[in-house]
C-alpha positions as CSV (number, residue, x, y, z in Angstrom):
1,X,148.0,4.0,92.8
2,X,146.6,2.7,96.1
3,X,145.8,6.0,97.2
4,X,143.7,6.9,94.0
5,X,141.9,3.7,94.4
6,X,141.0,4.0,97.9
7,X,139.1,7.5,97.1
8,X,137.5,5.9,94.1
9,X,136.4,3.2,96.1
10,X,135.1,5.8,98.5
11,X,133.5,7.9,96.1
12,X,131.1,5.0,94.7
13,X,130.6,4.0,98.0
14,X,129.6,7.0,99.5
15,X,127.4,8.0,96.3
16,X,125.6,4.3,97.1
17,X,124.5,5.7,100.8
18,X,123.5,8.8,99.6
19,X,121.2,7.1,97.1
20,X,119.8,4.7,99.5
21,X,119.2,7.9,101.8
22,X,117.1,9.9,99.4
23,X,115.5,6.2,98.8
24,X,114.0,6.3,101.8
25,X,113.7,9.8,102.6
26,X,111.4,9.5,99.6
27,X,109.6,6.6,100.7
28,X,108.5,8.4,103.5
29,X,107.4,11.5,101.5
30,X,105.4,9.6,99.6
31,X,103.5,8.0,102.8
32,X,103.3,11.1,104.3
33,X,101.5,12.4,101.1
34,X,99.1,9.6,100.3
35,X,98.7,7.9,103.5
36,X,99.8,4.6,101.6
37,X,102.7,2.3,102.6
38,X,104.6,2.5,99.3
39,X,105.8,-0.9,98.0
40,X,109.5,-1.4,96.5
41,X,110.9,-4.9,94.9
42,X,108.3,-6.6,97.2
43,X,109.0,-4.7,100.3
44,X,107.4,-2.2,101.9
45,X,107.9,0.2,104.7
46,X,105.2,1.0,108.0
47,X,104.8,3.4,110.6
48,X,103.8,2.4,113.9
49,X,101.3,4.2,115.5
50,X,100.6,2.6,118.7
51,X,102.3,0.8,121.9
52,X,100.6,-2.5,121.0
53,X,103.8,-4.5,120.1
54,X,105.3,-3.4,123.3
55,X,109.5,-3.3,123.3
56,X,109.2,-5.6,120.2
57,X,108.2,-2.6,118.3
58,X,107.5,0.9,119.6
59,X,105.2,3.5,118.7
60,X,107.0,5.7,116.2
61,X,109.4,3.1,114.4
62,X,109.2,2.5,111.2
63,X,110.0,-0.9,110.2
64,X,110.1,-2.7,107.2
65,X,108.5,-5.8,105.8
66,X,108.5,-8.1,103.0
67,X,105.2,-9.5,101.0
68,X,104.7,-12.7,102.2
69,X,102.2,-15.2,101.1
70,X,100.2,-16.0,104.0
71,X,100.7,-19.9,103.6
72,X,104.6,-18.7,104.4
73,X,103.5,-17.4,107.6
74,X,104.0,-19.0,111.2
75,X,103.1,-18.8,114.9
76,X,105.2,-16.2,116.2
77,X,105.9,-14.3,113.2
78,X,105.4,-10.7,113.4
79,X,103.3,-9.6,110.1
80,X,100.9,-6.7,108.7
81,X,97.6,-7.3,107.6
82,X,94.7,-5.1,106.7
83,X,91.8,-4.4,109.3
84,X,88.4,-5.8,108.1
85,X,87.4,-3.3,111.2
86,X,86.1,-5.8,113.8
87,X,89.0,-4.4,116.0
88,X,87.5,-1.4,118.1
89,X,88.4,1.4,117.4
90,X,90.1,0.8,114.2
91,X,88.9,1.1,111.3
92,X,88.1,-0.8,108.0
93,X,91.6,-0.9,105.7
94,X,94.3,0.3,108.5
95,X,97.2,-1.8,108.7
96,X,97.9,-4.2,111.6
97,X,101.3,-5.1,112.9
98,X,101.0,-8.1,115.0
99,X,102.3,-11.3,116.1
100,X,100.7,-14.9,115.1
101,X,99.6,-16.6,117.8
102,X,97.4,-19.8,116.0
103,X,97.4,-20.6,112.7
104,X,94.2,-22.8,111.2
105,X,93.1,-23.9,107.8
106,X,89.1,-25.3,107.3
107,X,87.6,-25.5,104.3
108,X,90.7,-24.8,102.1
109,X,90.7,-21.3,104.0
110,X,93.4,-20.1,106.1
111,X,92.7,-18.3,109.4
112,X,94.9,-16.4,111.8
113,X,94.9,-14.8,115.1
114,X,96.7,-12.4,116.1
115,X,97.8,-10.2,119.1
116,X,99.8,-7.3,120.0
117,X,103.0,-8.4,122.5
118,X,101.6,-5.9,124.7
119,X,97.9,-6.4,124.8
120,X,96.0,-8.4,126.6
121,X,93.5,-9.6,124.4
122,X,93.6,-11.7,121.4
123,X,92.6,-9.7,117.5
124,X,89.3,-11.1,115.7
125,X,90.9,-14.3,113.7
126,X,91.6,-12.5,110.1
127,X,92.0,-14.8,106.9
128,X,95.4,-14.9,104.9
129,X,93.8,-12.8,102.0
130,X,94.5,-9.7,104.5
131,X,98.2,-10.6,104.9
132,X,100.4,-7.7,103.7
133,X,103.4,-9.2,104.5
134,X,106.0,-10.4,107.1
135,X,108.4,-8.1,109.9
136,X,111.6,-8.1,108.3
137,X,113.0,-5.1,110.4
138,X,113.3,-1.7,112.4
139,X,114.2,0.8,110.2
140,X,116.2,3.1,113.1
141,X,117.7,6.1,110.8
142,X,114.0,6.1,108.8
143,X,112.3,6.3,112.5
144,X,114.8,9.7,113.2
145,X,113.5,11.1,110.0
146,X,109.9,10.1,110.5
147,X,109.2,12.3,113.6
């Protein structure tokens, strides 16, 4: 009896992995087809495309994050957000993945700036409507498949 339920037990868990594989494998289909981060039960996945989060996060991973409202969001918290295209070379409706360095609210309006771990320079302050979400985590398999 033991024996049996060991291999049923392995059979169910084994079809769970598989599933979660072709989960993601077709997550990252369907951004490599429409350019779009596509958005499950509030999460959503990202590819990194440039060095600016230094050893934090490299170019090439693909990480993971989770919609956040941007009044959930604090200093040091790595989130995405979209461009509004004041950062060179980058343009209008790209996502950003960034660390919070100051956090502000005037007129009922809530401001953030920004910055890469491995840049020098501070981002153009962004408002919390262009929050996409908060850095949950790299996604290391997805990254393998990615490339």
């Amino acid at each position: 009896m033991g024996q049996k339920m060991g291999r049923k037990i392995w059979r169910v868990a084994s079809t769970i992995i598989v599933v979660a594989v072709v989960a993601m494998l077709a997550f990252v289909f369907i951004q490599r087809i429409t350019g779009r981060e596509p958005e499950l039960f509030g999460y959503r996945m990202n590819y990194i495309r440039t060095p600016s989060m230094g050893e934090a996060i490299k170019a090439g991973d693909v990480i993971l994050c989770k919609n956040a409202p941007a009044g959930e969001v604090e200093v040091g918290d790595i989130i995405t957000y979209e461009s509004d295209g004041r950062i060179p070379g980058l343009p209008a409706g790209e996502t950003v993945c960034h660390r919070v360095v100051e956090k502000r609210t005037e007129g009922g309006v809530l401001y953030l700036t920004t910055k890469g771990d491995a840049n020098a320079d501070k981002d153009p302050e962004i408002t919390g409507e262009q929050v996409i979400g908060r850095f949950v985590r790299k996604l290391g398999l997805l990254t393998l498949f990615y490339k």
